[in-house]
C-alpha positions in Angstrom: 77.8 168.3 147.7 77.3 165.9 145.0 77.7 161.7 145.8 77.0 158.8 144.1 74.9 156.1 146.0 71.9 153.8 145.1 68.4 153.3 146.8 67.7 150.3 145.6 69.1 147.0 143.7 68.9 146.5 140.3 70.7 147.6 137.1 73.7 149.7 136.6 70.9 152.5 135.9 69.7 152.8 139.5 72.8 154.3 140.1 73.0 158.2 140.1 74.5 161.3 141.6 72.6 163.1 145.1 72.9 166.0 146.9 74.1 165.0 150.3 75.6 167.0 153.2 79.4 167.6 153.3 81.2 164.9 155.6 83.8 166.8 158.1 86.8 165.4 159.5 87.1 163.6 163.1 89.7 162.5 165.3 92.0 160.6 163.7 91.0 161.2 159.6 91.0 164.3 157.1 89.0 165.6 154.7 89.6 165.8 150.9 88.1 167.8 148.2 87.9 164.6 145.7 89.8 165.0 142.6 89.2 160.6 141.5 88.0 158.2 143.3 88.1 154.5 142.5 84.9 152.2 141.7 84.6 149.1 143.5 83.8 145.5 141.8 82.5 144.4 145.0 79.8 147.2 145.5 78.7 146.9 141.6 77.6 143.3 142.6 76.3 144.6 145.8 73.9 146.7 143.8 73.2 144.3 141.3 71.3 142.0 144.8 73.5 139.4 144.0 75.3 139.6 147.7 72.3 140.3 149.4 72.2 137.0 151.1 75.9 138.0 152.6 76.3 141.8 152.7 73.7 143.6 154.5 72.4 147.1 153.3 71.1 150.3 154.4 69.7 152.5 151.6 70.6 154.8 150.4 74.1 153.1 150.1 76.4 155.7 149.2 79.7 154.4 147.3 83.3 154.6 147.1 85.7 153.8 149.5 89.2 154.5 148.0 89.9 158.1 146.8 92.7 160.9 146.0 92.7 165.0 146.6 93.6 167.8 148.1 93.3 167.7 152.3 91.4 170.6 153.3 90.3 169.6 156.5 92.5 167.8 159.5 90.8 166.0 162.5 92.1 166.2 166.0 95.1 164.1 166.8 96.5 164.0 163.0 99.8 164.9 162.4 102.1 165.1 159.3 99.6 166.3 156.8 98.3 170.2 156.4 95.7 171.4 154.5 96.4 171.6 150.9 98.2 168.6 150.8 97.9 166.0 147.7 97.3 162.6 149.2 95.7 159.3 148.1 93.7 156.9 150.6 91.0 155.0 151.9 87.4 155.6 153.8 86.4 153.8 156.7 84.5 150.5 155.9 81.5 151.4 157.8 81.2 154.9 156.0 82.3 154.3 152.0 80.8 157.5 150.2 84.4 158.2 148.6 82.8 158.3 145.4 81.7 162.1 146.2 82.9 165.8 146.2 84.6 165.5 150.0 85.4 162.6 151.4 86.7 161.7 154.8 89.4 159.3 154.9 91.1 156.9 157.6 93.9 156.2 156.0 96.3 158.1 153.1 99.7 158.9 152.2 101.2 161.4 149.9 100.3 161.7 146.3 103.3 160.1 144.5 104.4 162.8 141.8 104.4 159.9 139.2 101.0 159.0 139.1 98.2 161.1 137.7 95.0 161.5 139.8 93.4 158.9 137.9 95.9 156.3 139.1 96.4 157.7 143.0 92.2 157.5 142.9 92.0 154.1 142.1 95.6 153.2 144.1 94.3 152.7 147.8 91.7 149.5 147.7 94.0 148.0 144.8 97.2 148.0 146.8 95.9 147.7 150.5 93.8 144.6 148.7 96.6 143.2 147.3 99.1 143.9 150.5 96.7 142.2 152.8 96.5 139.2 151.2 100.5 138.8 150.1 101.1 139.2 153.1 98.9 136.5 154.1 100.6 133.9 151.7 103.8 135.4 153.4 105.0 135.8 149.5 108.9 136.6 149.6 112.0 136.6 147.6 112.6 133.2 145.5 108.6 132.5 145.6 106.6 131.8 142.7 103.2 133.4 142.4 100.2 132.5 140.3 98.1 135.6 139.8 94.5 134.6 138.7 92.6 137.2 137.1 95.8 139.1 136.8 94.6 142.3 134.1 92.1 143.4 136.9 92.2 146.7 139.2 93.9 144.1 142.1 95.1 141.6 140.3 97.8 144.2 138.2 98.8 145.9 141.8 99.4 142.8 142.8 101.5 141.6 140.0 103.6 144.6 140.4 103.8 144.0 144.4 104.9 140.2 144.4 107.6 141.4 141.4 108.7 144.0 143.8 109.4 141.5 146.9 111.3 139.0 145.0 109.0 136.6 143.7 108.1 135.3 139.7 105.0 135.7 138.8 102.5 133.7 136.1 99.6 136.0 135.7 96.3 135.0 134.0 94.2 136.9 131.2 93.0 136.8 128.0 95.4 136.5 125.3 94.6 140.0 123.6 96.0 141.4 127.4 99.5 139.0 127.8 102.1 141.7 126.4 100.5 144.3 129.1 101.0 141.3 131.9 104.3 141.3 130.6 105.1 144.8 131.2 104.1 144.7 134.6 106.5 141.7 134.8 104.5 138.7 134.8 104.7 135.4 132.7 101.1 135.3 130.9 99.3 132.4 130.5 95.4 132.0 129.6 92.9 130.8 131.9 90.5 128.4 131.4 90.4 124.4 130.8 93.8 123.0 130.8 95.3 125.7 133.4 96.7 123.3 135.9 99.1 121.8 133.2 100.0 125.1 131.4 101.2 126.6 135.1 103.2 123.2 135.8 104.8 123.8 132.5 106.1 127.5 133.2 106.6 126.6 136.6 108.3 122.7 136.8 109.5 123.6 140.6 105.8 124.5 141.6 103.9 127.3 142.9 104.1 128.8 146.2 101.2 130.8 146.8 98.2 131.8 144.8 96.2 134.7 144.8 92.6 134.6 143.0 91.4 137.7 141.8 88.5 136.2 139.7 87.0 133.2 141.3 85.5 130.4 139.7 88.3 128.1 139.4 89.3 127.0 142.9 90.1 123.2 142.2 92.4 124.1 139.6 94.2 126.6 141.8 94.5 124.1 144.6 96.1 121.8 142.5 98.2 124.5 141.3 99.7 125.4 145.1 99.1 121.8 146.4 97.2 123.0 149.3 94.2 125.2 149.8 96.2 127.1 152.4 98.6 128.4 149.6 95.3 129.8 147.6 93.6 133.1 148.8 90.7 134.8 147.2 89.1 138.1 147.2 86.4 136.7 144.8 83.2 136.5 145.8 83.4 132.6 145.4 80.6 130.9 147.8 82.8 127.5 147.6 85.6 128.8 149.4 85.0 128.0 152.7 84.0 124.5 152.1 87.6 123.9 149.9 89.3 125.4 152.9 90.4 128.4 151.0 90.6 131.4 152.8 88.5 134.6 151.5 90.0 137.8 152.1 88.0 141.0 153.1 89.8 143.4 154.6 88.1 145.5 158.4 89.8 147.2 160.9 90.9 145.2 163.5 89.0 146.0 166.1 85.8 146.7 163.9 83.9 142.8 165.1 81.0 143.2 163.0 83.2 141.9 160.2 83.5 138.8 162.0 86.1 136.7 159.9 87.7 140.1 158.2 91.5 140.4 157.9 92.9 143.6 159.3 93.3 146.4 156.3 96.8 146.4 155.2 97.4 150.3 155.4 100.9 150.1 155.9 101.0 149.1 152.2 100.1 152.8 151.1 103.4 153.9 152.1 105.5 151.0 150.2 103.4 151.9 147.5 104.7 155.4 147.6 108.6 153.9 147.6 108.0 152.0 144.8 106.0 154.9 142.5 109.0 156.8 143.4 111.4 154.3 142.1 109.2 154.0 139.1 108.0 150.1 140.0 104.8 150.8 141.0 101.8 151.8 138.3 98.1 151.9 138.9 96.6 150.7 135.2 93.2 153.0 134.5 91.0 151.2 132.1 88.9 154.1 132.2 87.6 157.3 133.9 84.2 158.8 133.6 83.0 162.1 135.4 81.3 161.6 138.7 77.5 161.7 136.6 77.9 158.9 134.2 78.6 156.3 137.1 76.1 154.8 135.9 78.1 154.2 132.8 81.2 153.0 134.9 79.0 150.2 136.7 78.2 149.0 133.6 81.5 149.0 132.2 82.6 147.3 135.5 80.1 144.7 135.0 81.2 143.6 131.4 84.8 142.1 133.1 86.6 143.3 130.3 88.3 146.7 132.1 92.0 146.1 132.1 92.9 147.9 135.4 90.7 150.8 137.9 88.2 152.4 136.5 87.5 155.8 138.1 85.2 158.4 138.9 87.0 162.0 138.2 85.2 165.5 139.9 
């Protein structure tokens, strides 16, 4: 079968499409015959070498670890999905490779009818991402949220997610992308020099929790929530630890060679699946390009200006 994967760092152009052997399902997952898969911001700056210091690798690293299809193989022990079944989930951490023809996933729920493949590909690491660390900041009804980086892949779901419990939400983003915040019900503000005072001016009674999507401007968001313990980030920002601001990757619990790692929020899947019903819940595709140009979608990925997932369709 066809997979993407890399074999060494570098450019967006050492990235390219191998024949691999099929993956099969084990106890506990399923098999997929991949009709999207999402592309992960973290792994395009793994391939770049710019985490190489943090994140080790084994080439070739094969990529892709959120996906959506049609089950057409069960493991041993599952129960409540048959073969032919349109579901949307995630890999495990150790074994990625989502961005392929088959993949083998460890966590899913059902397709919601509303979303097109494109949007249940790039659902699963959006919304688990965005679960895990909401529920981290404990955000709840009558909270104010700051959203920073806000027009990303994460930082929409998220939007969408802390709307959904209760809470108002500022979201930053470039000007040109403030109605589309907006729509996913967020007040927009731009980010940048002078953020502290523009928040305290849409938000006079404070901010309760922040969630930092883009990195870069941790001060400023501590000011914001008054505390580092109010700020998470999923940014790969090397400052974090010594501000005391908690940096979210997600691992199965009992999987210790994470070390720090939160435990994946799975259980956000299926709350995802409410709200798509309800028609509250959107996955925002910037763009989709067929599994051979990943190449293309790396590169795209790497310009930061992709409002939303971009995918990988088979």
């Amino acid at each position: 079968m066809r997979a993407v994967q890399f074999s060494e760092y570098g450019p967006a152009g050492v990235v390219h499409v191998a024949e691999v052997e099929e993956p099969h399902a084990g106890p506990g997952t399923i098999r997929i015959a991949v009709r999207a898969s999402g592309l992960s911001t973290g792994e395009v700056l793994i391939r770049s070498g710019k985490m190489r210091g943090v994140v080790p690798v084994t080439f070739p690293y094969r990529t892709g670890f959120d996906a959506a299809g049609v089950v057409d193989e069960v493991g041993d022990g599952v129960t409540g999905v048959g073969i032919g079944d349109e579901v949307f989930g995630m890999t495990a951490s150790a074994t990625r490779g989502a961005n392929a023809d088959h993949a083998v996933l460890a966590a899913w729920a059902p397709k919601p009818a509303a979303w097109s493949w494109e949007e249940a590909g790039g659902a699963a690491g959006s919304v688990e991402t965005a679960t895990r660390v909401l529920d981290r900041l404990a955000v709840g009804a009558g909270h104010t949220v700051l959203v920073q980086g806000a027009a990303g892949g994460v930082g929409t779901v998220a939007v969408q997610l802390a709307a959904a419990r209760g809470a108002a939400v500022i979201g930053t983003a470039g000007e040109h992308n403030h109605d589309f915040l907006r729509s996913l019900g967020a007040v927009p503000t731009t980010y940048g020099e002078g953020l502290v005072d523009r928040v305290r001016a849409l938000a006079p009674g404070g901010v309760d929790a922040v969630v930092d999507c883009a990195g870069g401007a941790l001060p400023d968001l501590i000011a914001i929530a008054g505390s580092p313990a109010r700020v998470v980030t999923i940014a790969p920002d090397l400052t974090a630890a010594a501000l005391g601001v908690h940096l979210s990757h997600g691992a199965p619990a009992d999987d210790t060679a994470v070390g720090t790692a939160d435990p994946l929020a799975v259980h956000g899947l299926r709350i995802a699946v409410e709200l798509a019903g309800q028609g509250r819940l959107r996955v925002p595709v910037a763009a989709a390009f067929p599994l051979a140009e990943a190449a293309a979608a790396h590169e795209l990925s790497e310009s930061r200006h992709a409002r939303g997932r971009i995918v990988l369709v088979n």
